[in-house]
DOMI-930426 format. One line per 8 residues: number of its first residue (from 0); their letters; for each residue x, y, z of C-alpha. Coordinates in steps of 0.05 Angstrom, whole numbers, plus 5000, padded with zeros to 4 digits. Each point is the difference from the previous one (the first is absolute). Example, Ala and Ser with C-alpha at 12.3 -4.5 7.8 and 13.67 -1.06 7.14 Angstrom:
2
0	AS	5246:4910:5156 ~ 5027:5069:4987;
***
This chain:
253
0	XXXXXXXX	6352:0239:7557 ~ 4948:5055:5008 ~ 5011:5057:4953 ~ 5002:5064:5029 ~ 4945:5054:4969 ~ 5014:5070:5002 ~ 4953:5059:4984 ~ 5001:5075:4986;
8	XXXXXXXX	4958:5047:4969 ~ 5029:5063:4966 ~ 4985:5046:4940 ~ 5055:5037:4960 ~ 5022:5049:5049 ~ 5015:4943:5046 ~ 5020:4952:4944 ~ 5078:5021:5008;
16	XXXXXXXX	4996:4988:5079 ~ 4972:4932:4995 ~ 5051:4977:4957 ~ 5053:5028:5048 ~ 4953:4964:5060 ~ 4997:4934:4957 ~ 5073:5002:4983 ~ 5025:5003:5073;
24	XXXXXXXX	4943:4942:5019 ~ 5035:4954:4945 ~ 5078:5015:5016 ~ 4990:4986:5075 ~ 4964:4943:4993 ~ 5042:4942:5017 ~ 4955:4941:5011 ~ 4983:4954:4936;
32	XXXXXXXX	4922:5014:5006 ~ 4970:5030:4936 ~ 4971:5058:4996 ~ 4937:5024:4965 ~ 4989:5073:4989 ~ 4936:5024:4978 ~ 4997:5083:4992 ~ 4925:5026:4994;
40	XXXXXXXX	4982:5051:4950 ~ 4939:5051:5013 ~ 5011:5026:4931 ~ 5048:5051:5011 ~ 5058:4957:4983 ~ 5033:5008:4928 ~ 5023:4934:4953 ~ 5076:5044:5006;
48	XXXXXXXX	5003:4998:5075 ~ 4972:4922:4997 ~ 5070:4981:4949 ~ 5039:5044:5046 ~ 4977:4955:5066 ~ 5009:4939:4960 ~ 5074:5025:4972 ~ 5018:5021:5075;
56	XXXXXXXX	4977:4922:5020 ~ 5035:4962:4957 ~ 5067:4990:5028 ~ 4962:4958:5058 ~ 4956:4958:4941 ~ 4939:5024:5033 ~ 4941:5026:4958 ~ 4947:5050:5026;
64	XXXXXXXX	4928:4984:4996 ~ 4953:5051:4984 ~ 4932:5002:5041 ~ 4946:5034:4964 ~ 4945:5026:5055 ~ 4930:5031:4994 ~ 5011:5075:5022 ~ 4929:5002:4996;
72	XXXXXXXX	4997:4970:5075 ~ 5033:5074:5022 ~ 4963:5043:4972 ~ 4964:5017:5063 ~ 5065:5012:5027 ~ 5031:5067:5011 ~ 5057:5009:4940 ~ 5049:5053:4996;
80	XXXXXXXX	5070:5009:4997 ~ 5009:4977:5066 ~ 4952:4947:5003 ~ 5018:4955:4933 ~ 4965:4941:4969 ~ 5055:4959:5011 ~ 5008:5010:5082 ~ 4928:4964:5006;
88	XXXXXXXX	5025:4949:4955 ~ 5030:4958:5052 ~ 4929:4988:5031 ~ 4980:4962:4943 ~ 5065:4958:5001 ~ 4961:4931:5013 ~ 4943:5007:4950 ~ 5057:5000:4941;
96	XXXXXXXX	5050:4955:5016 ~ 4978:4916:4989 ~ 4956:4966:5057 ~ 5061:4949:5007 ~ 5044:5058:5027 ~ 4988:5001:5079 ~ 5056:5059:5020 ~ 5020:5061:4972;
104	XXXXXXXX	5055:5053:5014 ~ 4980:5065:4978 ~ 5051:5058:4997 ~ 4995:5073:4984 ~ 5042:5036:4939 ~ 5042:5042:5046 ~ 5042:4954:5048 ~ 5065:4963:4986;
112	XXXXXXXX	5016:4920:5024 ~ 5062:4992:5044 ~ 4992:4930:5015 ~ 4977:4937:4976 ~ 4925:5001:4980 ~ 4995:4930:5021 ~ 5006:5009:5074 ~ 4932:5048:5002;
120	XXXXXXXX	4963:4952:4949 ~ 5017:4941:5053 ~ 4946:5030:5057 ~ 4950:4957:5026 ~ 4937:5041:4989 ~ 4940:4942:5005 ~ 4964:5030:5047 ~ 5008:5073:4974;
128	XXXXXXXX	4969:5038:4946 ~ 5063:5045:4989 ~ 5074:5014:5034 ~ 5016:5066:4995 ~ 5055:5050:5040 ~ 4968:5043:5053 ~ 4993:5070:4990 ~ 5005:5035:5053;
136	XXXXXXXX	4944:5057:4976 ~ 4970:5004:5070 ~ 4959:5062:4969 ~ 4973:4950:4941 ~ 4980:4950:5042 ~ 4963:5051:5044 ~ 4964:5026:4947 ~ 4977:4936:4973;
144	XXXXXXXX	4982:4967:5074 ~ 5045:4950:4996 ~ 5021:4964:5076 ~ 5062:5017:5015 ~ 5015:4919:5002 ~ 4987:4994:4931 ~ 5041:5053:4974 ~ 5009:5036:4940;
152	XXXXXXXX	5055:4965:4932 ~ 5027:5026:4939 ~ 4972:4979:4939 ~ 5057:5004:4957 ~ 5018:4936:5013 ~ 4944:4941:5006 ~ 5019:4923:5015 ~ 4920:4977:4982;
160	XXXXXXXX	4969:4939:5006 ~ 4958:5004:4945 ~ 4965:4934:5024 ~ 4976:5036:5058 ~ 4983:5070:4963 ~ 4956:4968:4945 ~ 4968:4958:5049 ~ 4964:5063:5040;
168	XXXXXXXX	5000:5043:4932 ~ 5051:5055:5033 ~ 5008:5040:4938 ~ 4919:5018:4997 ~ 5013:5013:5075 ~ 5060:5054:4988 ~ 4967:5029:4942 ~ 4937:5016:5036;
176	XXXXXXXX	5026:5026:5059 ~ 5041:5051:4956 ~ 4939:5024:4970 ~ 4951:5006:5059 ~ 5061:5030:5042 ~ 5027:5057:4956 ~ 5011:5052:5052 ~ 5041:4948:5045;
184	XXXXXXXX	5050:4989:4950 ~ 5075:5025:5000 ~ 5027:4937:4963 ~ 4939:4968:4970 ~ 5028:4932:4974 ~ 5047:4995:5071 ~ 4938:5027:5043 ~ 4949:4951:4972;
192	XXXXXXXX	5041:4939:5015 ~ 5015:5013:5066 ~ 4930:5013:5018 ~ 4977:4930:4967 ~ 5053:4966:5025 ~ 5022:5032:5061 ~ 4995:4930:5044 ~ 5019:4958:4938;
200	XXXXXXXX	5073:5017:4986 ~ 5074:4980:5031 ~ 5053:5039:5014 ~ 5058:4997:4959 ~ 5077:5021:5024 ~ 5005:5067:4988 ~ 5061:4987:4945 ~ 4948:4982:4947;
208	XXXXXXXX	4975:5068:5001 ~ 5047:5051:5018 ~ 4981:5080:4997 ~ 5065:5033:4962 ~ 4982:5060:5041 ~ 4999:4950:5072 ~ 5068:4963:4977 ~ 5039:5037:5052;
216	XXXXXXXX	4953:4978:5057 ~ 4997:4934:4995 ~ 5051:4937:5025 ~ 4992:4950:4942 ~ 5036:4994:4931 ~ 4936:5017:4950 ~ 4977:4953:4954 ~ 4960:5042:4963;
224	XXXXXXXX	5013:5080:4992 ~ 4930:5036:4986 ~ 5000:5068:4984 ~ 4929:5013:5027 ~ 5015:5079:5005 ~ 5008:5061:4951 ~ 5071:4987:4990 ~ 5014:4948:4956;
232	XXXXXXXX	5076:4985:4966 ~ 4965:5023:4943 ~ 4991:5074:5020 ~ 5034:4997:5067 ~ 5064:4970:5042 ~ 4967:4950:5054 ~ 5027:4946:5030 ~ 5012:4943:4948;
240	XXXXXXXX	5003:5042:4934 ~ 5071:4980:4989 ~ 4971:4921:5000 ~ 4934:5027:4952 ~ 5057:5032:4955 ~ 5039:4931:4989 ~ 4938:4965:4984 ~ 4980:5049:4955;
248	XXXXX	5061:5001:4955 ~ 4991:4927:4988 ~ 4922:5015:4976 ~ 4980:5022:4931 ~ 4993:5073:5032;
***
């Protein structure tokens, strides 16, 4: 049975959030795949907050692999405390996992699971380089000449075919558009794929990706919550912070 591999990329002041993402991904996963989860460090993540995502894991006899990446390929990258190390990881996602692993499912710290993992990791995606939830940032797309038939996805959560990725050496791709396109950017990482790949990706159902802040306008029961805006259940009271709250108490945090 083919294990399911699961990546994120945080540092410590997302460490708490990924353990409340990862804890939600194990308890509504229902299927008897295994899961691998591999958490990439850019350095900013401390040997405490490592124990704590192990500790918060353990219940579901999964351990967390720790990815080790050269931040060195960034550092003509704009960095500040918007634009963090660890939001470009994701580019680099198929140089650092094993050449035997031909799929990927990427997610970002601040979502919660609300249904069986299983079900996304099951999409056919041969002929694609990534699936991906549209976005519908008409503005973004404008900006970044995009055809409107192509589209415009969120990055925050990334079915890739790594096969496919290493194949036409996407990551250098990304990378350099971010750097020769500075004055484009609004969401570097989520801009540069969509420009590279804008005729490479499928559509996903909406549920995989669901805005907290869009929760009220849409007609499907979300799979995934993602608090993509300023109000997180952290610091705020959006849609699904009761759910983020029940996961939490179960984490370390």
């Amino acid at each position: 049975m083919e294990k399911i591999i699961i990546l994120a990329s945080t540092n410590d002041h997302y460490a708490k959030h990924l353990a409340v993402m990862l804890h939600s991904l194990l308890e509504n996963k229902v299927s008897n795949h295994l899961i691998n989860i591999y958490i990439i460090d850019g350095g900013n993540l401390s040997v405490q907050n490592k124990v704590k995502l192990e500790k918060s894991l353990q219940r579901f006899n999964v351990i967390p692999q720790f990815l080790f990446i050269n931040v060195n390929l960034y550092d003509d990258l704009l960095i500040n405390r918007y634009y963090s190390i660890e939001m470009f990881c994701r580019i680099s996602i198929p140089d650092l996992l094993p050449e035997s692993f031909h799929k990927a499912l990427y997610l970002d710290c601040d979502l919660i699971v609300k249904e069986d993992i299983t079900n996304l990791w099951g999409t056919n995606i041969d002929d694609y380089y990534v699936a991906a939830v549209y976005d519908d940032n008409d503005q973004r797309r404008k900006k970044l000449l995009i055809p409107k038939e192509h589209g415009y996805f969120n990055s925050g959560v990334l079915l890739i075919n790594l096969k496919k990725w290493r194949e036409h050496d996407i990551s250098t791709k990304v990378l350099q558009f971010i750097k020769d396109n500075p004055s484009k950017l609004l969401y570097p990482d989520q801009d540069g794929l969509n420009v590279v790949l804008q005729d490479k990706w499928l559509k996903l159902d909406e549920k995989w990706n669901v805005r907290a802040n869009r929760m009220n306008k849409i007609n499907t029961k979300p799979a995934i919550i993602h608090f993509t805006s300023k109000n997180k259940p952290w610091n705020g009271n959006p849609p699904g912070r009761k759910a983020y709250l029940k996961y939490l108490a179960k984490t370390e945090w």
